[in-house]
C-alpha positions in Angstrom: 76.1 45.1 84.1 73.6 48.0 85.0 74.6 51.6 85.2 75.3 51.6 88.9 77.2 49.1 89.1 79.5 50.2 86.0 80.4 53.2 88.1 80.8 52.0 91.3 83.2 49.3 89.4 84.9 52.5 87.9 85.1 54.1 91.4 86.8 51.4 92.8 89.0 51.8 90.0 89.5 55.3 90.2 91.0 55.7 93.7 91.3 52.2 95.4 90.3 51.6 99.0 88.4 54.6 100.9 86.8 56.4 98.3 83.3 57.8 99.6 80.6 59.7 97.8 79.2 62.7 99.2 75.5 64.2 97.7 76.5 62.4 94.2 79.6 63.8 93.7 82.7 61.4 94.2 85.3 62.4 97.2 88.7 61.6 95.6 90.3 63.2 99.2 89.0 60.9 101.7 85.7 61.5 103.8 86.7 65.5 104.5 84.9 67.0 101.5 85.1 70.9 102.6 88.2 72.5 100.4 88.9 69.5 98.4 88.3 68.8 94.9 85.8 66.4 93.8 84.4 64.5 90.8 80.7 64.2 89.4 79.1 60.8 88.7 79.1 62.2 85.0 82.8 62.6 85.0 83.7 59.3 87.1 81.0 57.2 84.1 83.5 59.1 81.4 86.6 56.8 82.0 87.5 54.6 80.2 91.1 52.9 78.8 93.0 50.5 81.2 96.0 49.4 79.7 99.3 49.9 80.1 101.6 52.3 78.1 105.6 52.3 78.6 107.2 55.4 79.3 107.9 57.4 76.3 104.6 55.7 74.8 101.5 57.5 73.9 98.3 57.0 74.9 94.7 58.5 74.4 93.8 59.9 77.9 90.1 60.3 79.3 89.8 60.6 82.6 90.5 62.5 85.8 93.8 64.4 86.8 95.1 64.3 90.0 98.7 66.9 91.3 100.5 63.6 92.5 100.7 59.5 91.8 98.7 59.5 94.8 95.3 60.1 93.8 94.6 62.7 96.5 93.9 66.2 95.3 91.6 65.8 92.1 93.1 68.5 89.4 90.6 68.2 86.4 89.4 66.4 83.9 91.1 65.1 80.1 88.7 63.9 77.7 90.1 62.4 74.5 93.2 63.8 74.4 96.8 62.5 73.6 99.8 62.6 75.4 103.3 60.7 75.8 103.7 59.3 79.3 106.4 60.6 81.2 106.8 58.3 84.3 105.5 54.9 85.4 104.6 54.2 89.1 103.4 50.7 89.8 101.0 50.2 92.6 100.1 54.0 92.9 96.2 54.9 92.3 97.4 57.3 89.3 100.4 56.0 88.3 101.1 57.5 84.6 102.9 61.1 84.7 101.8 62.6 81.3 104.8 64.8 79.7 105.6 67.6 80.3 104.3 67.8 83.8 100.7 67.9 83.2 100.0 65.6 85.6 98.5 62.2 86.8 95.8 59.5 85.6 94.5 57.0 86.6 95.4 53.1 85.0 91.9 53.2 83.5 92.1 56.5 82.1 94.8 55.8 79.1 94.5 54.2 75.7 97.7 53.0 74.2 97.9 54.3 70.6 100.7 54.4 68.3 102.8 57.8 68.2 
């Protein structure tokens, strides 16, 4: 697998169906780019992880962070760090809550490792 199509596999990843780019930069909010946060093509070929940690588990976490489970408003970015996992939400586009409130990632974007 070639570099492009790594990242657009980790795109798809990332955010599910409608996810756009826009001048390079990934458009985690939907087509409307003005006012909305957005990832680089450097930051979206960073994740890495995928599998699943139970809540109270830890995990290593590199990746993006995003305000809700819904993958909407793009917060920042976690590289390498660890973190116990608050909450679970199957089927959401960043379904693991990291404690205390940080805030969301992606499936792909968590590591379980022992605590």
């Amino acid at each position: 697998m070639d570099k492009k199509e790594l990242r657009e596999e980790k795109i798809a990843a990332l955010s599910g169906a409608g996810v756009e780019t826009t001048g390079g930069r990934l458009n985690l909010a939907g087509a409307d780019t003005e006012d909305k946060a957005v990832m680089t093509d450097d930051e979206a070929e960073g994740v890495t992880g995928g599998e699943y940690v139970p809540i109270n588990g830890y995990a290593m976490v590199n990746g993006p962070l995003y305000l809700s489970s819904y993958a909407e408003v793009y917060s920042g970015w976690i590289s390498n760090r660890r973190f116990k996992i608050q909450r679970y939400v199957s089927g959401r586009a960043a379904p693991y809550l990291l404690a205390t409130d940080v805030g969301w990632v992606p499936f792909d974007a968590v590591k379980k490792i022992d605590s």
